[in-house]
C-alpha positions as CSV (number, residue, x, y, z in Angstrom):
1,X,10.4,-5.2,11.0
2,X,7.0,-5.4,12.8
3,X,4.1,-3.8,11.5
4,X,2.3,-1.1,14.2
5,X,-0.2,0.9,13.9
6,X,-1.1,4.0,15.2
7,X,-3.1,5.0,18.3
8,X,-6.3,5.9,16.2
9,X,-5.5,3.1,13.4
10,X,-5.5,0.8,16.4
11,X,-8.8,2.1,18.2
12,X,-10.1,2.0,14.6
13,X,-8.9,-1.7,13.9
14,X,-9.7,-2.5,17.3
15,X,-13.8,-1.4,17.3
16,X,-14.1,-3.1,13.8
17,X,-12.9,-6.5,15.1
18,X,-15.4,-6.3,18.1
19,X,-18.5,-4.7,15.6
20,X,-17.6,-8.0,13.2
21,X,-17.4,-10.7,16.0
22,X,-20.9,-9.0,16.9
23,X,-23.0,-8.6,13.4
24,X,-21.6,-11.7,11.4
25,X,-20.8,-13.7,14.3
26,X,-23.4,-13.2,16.8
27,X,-20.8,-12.8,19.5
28,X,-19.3,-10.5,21.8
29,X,-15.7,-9.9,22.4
30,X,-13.8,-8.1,25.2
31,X,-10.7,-5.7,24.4
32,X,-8.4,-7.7,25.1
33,X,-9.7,-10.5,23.0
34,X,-9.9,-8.0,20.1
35,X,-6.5,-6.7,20.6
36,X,-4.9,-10.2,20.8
37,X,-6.4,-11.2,17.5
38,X,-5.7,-7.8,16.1
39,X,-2.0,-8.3,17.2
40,X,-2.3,-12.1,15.7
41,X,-3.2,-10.6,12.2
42,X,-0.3,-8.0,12.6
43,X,2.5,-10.6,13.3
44,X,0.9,-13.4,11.0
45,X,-0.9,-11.9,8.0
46,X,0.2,-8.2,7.9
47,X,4.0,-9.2,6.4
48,X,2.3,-11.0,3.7
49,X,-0.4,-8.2,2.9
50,X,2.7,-5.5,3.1
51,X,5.1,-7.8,0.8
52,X,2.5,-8.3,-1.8
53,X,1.9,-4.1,-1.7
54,X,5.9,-3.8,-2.3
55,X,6.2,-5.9,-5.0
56,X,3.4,-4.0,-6.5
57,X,4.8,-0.9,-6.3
58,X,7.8,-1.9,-7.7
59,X,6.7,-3.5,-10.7
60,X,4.4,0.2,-11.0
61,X,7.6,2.2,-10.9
62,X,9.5,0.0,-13.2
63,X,7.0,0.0,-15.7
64,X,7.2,4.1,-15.6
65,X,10.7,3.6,-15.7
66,X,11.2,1.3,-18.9
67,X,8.8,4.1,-20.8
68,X,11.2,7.0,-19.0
69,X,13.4,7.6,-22.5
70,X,9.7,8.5,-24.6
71,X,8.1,10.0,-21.9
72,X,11.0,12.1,-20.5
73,X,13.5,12.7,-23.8
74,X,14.0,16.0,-25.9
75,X,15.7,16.2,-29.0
76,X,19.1,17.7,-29.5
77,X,20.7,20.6,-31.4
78,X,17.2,20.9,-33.2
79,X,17.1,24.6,-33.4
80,X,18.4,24.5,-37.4
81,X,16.3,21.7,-37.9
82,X,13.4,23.8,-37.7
83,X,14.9,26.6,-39.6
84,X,15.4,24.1,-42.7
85,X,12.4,23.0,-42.6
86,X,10.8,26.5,-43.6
């Protein structure tokens, strides 16, 4: 599955690479420079970023899951409980 972005996202992405290259490196890049080493970072390093962001999800929802039975439980036939209690 390749990772895109969209139209702004890429713009975006795409003036942020150039601004970079030009305040911490003290050089300018062209467009297409910029959008071959924003599709580098895509194919190379975006899988890695977006694995890492689905195992943390994961291991969020299982954690919300394993607390489900005291978070989501009710107690049953307790109507006369309460009524014996008075």
């Amino acid at each position: 599955m390749a990772i895109e972005l969209s139209d702004d996202a890429s713009k975006q992405a795409l003036k942020s690479i150039r601004k970079y290259f030009d305040e911490k490196l003290e050089q300018e890049i062209g467009d297409l420079q910029a959008r071959l080493l924003l599709d580098f970072f895509l194919e190379e390093l975006a899988p890695t970023v977006y694995n890492r962001a689905i195992f943390d999800a994961q291991a969020f929802v299982q954690e919300r899951v394993v607390d489900i039975d005291a978070t989501c439980f009710e107690p049953e036939f307790d109507y006369w409980k309460q009524d014996d209690r008075k």
